[in-house]
C-alpha positions as semicolon CSV with decimal commas, in nm:
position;residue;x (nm);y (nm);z (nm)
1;X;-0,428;0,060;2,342
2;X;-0,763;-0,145;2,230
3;X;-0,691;-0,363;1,930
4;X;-0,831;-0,117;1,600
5;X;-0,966;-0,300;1,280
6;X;-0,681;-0,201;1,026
7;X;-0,837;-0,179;0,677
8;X;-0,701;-0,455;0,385
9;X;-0,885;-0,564;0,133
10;X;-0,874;-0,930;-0,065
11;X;-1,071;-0,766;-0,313
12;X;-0,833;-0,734;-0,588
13;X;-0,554;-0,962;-0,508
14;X;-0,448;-1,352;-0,664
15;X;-0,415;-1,643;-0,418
16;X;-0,004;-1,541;-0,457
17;X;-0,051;-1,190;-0,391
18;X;-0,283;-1,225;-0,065
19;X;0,007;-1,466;0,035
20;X;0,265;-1,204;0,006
21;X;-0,005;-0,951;0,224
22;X;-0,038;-1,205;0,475
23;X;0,345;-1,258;0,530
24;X;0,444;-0,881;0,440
25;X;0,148;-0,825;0,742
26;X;0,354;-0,981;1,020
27;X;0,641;-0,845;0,960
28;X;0,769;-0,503;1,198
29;X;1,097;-0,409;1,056
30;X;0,905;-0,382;0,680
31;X;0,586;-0,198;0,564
32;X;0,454;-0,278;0,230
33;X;0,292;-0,044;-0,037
34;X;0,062;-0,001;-0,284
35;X;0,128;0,273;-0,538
36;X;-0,058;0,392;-0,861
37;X;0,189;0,431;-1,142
38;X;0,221;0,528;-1,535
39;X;0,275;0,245;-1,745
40;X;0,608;0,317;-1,939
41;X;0,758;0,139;-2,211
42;X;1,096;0,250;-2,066
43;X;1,030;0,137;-1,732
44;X;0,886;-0,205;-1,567
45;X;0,697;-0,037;-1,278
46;X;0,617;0,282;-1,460
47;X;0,641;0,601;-1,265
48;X;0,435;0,803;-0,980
49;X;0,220;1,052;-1,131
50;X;0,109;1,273;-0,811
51;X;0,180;1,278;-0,490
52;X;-0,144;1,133;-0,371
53;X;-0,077;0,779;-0,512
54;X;0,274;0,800;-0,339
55;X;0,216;0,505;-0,106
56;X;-0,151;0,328;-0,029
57;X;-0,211;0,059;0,251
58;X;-0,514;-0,139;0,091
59;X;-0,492;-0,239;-0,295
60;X;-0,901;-0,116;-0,294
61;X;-0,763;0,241;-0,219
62;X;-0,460;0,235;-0,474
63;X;-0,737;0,075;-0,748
64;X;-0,949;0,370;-0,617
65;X;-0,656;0,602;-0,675
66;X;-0,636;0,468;-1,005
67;X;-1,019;0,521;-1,100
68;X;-1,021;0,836;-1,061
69;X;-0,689;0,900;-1,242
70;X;-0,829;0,707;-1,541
71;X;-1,138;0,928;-1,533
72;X;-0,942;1,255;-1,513
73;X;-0,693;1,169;-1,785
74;X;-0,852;0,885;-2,028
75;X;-0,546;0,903;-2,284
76;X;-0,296;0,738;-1,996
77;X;-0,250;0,376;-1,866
78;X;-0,222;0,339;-1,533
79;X;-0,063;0,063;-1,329
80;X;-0,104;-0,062;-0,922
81;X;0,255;-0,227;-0,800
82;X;0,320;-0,302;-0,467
83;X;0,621;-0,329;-0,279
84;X;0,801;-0,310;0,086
85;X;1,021;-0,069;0,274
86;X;1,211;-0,050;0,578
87;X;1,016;0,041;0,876
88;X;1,297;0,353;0,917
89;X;1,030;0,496;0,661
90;X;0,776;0,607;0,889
91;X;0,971;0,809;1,137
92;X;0,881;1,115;0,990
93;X;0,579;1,025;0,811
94;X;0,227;1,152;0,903
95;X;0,038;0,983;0,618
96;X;-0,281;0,770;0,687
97;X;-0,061;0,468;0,520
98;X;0,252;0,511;0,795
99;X;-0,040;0,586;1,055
100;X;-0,175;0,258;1,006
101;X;0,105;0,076;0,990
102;X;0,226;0,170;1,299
103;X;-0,042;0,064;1,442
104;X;0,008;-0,262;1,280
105;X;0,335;-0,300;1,432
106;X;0,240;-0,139;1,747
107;X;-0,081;-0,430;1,757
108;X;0,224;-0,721;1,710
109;X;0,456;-0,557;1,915
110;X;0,189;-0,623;2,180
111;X;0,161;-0,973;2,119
112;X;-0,215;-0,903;1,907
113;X;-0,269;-0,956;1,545
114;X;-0,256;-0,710;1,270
């Protein structure tokens, strides 16, 4: 399979977090996330308002996400996290983020680079 140009962005993302994205990037038992949440005063992380923002793959599409989310409800605060998950995750998933990241590990797997 030719080597495909997997989208992520340094767009949005501190010297620390890009360092996370690099590691979390190498890795093929663990997929990382980004996710539009809520903010809640009862909760750190806030909570998933649709199932859209469930789980993104580049920080530019969660802060995308978020955009328009801020435009169609201007009263709400809205918060990107990110996070990782086992790779058991995608075994059933058809979502552009577990399609990509498949790839990615597919793209390692074969001794490229994701």
């Amino acid at each position: 399979m030719p080597k495909q140009n997997i989208p992520i962005s340094k767009t949005y993302l501190t010297d620390e977090q890009q360092q996370w994205l690099d590691y979390a990037l190498k890795q093929t038992r663990y997929c990382h996330y980004f996710t539009v949440s809520i903010a809640d005063k009862t909760s750190p992380i806030g909570y998933h308002p649709s199932r859209s923002s469930e789980k993104f793959y580049t920080v530019d599409e969660a802060k995308q996400h978020k955009t328009e989310l801020e435009q169609q409800h201007p009263n709400r605060d809205y918060i990107v996290t990110s996070g990782v998950i086992h790779v058991d995750e995608l075994l059933f998933n058809v979502s552009r983020w577990a399609v990509l990241h498949k790839q990615r590990i597919e793209q390692l797997l074969t001794g490229g680079e994701a």
